[in-house]
C-alpha positions in Angstrom: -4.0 -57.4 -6.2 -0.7 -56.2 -7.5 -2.2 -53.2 -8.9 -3.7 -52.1 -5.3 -0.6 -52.5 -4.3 1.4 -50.4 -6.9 -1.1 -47.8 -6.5 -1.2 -47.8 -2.6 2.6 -47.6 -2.2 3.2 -45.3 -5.5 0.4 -43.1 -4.0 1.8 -43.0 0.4 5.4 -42.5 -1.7 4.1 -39.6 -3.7 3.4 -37.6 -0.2 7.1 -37.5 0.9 8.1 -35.7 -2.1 8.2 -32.3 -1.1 7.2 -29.4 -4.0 8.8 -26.6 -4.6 7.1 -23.5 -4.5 7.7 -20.9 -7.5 9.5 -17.7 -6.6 7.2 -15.0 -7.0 9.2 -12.1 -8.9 5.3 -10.1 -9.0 5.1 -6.7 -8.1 2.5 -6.3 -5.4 2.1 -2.7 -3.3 2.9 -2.9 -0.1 4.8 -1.2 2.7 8.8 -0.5 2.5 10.8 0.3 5.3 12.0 3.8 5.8 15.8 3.6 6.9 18.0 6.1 8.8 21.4 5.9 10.4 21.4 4.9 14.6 22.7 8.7 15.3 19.6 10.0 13.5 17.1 7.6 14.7 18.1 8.3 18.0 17.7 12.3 18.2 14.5 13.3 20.1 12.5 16.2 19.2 9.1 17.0 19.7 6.5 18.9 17.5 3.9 21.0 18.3 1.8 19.3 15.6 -0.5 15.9 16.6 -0.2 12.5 15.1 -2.8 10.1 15.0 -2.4 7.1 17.1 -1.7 4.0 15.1 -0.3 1.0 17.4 -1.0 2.8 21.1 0.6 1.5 24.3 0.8 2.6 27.8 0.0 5.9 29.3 0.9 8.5 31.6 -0.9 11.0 33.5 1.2 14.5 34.8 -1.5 17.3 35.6 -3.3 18.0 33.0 -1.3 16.3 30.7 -1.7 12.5 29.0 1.4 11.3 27.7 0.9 8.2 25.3 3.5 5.7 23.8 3.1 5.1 20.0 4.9 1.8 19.9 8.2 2.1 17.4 7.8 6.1 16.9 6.9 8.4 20.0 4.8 9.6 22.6 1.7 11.5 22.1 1.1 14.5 24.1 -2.5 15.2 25.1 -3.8 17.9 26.9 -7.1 16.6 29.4 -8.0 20.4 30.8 -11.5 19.2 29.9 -11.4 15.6 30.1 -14.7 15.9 27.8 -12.5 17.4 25.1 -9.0 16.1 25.6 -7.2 16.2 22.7 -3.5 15.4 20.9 -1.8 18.8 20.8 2.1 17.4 20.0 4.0 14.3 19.6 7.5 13.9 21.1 9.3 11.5 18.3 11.5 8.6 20.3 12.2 6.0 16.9 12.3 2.6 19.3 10.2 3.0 21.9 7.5 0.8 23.5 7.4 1.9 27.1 7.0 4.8 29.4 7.0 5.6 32.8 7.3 9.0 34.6 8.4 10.4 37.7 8.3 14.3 38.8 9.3 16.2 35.5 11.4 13.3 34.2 9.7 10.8 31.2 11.6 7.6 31.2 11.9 6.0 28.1 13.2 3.1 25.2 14.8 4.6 22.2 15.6 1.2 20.6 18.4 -0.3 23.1 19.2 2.8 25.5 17.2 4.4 28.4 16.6 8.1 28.3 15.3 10.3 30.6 13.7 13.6 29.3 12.5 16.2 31.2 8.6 17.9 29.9 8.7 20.3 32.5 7.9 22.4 29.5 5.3 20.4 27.9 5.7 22.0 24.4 9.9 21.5 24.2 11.6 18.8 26.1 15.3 18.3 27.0 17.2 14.9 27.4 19.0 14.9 30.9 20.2 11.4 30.3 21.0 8.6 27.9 22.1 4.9 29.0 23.3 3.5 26.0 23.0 0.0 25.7 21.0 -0.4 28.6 18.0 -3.0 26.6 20.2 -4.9 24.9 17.3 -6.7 23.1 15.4 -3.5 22.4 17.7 -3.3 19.0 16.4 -6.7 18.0 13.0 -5.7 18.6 12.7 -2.9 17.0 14.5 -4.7 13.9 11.3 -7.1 13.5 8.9 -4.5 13.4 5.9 -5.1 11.2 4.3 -1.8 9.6 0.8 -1.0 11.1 -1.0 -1.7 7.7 -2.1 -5.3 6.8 -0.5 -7.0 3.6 2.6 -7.1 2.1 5.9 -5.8 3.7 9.7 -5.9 2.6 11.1 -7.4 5.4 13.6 -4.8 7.3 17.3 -5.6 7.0 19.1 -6.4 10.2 22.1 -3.5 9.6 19.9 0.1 10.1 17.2 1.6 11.9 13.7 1.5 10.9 12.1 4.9 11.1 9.0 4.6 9.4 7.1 3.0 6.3 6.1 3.7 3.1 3.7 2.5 0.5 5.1 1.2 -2.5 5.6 -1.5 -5.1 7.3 -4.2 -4.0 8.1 -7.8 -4.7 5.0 -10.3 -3.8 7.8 -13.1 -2.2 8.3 -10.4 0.3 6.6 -11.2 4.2 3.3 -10.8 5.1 0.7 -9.6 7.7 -2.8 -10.5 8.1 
């Protein structure tokens, strides 16, 4: 009966031990974050050249033109003359963005924590008429905990710069993770 007993309490004592789990120093590849300064990442250009959609949000209509958020990165420019054969014909890059709305010839916008209006009158240049710094304070925070649109392994983004993009390449295996 003593035995039972040693076993029984030796065995419900073993479960509160906690284990340690190893450090993984592998190298595994994966995607790295692509830094740039806040003054860089916050220029807006567009280019005449399409990019494919990878993580798409809302969209826009203005004539024939679709305008598309690609969350983190931009807004696709479509042209829907012949709805049939609508197709990307630019990409207007806004680093930090994750919602669009328009009104007239002005495209309200995120670019991380400020709201900018741009005006796409002239669908193949656009012009910022306004920037309100600061005005999504959270949007910074966001756009810090951004994932890359791959699955697997990631180096988690530091908190002190800009993501602008991703990369593949080796990194460690203790490094995060999406399914």
């Amino acid at each position: 009966m003593r035995l039972i007993l040693i076993l029984f309490c030796s065995f419900f004592l073993s479960s509160c031990w906690t284990k340690v789990r190893p450090v993984n120093y592998a190298k595994v590849w994966g995607s790295k974050p692509i830094y740039g300064s806040f003054p860089e990442a916050k220029i807006i250009s567009y280019s005449g050249i399409a990019v494919p959609v990878i993580i798409p949000g809302n969209i826009y209509t203005k004539g024939n033109i679709i305008y598309q958020i690609e969350l983190g990165k931009g807004i696709h420019v479509i042209d829907n003359s012949v709805p049939a054969l609508a197709q990307r014909v630019g990409f207007i890059t806004v680093n930090g963005s994750s919602q669009i709305s328009i009104k007239g010839n002005l495209l309200y916008t995120n670019n991380y924590d400020d709201l900018v209006v741009v005006d796409i009158s002239n669908s193949n240049a656009v012009t910022v008429v306004k920037r309100v710094v600061g005005a999504f304070p959270e949007g910074r925070l966001i756009y810090y905990n951004s994932r890359p649109a791959v699955a697997g392994y990631y180096e988690c983004p530091r908190y002190d710069s800009a993501v602008v993009g991703w990369r593949l390449d080796s990194i460690s295996a203790s490094s995060c993770f999406k399914n």
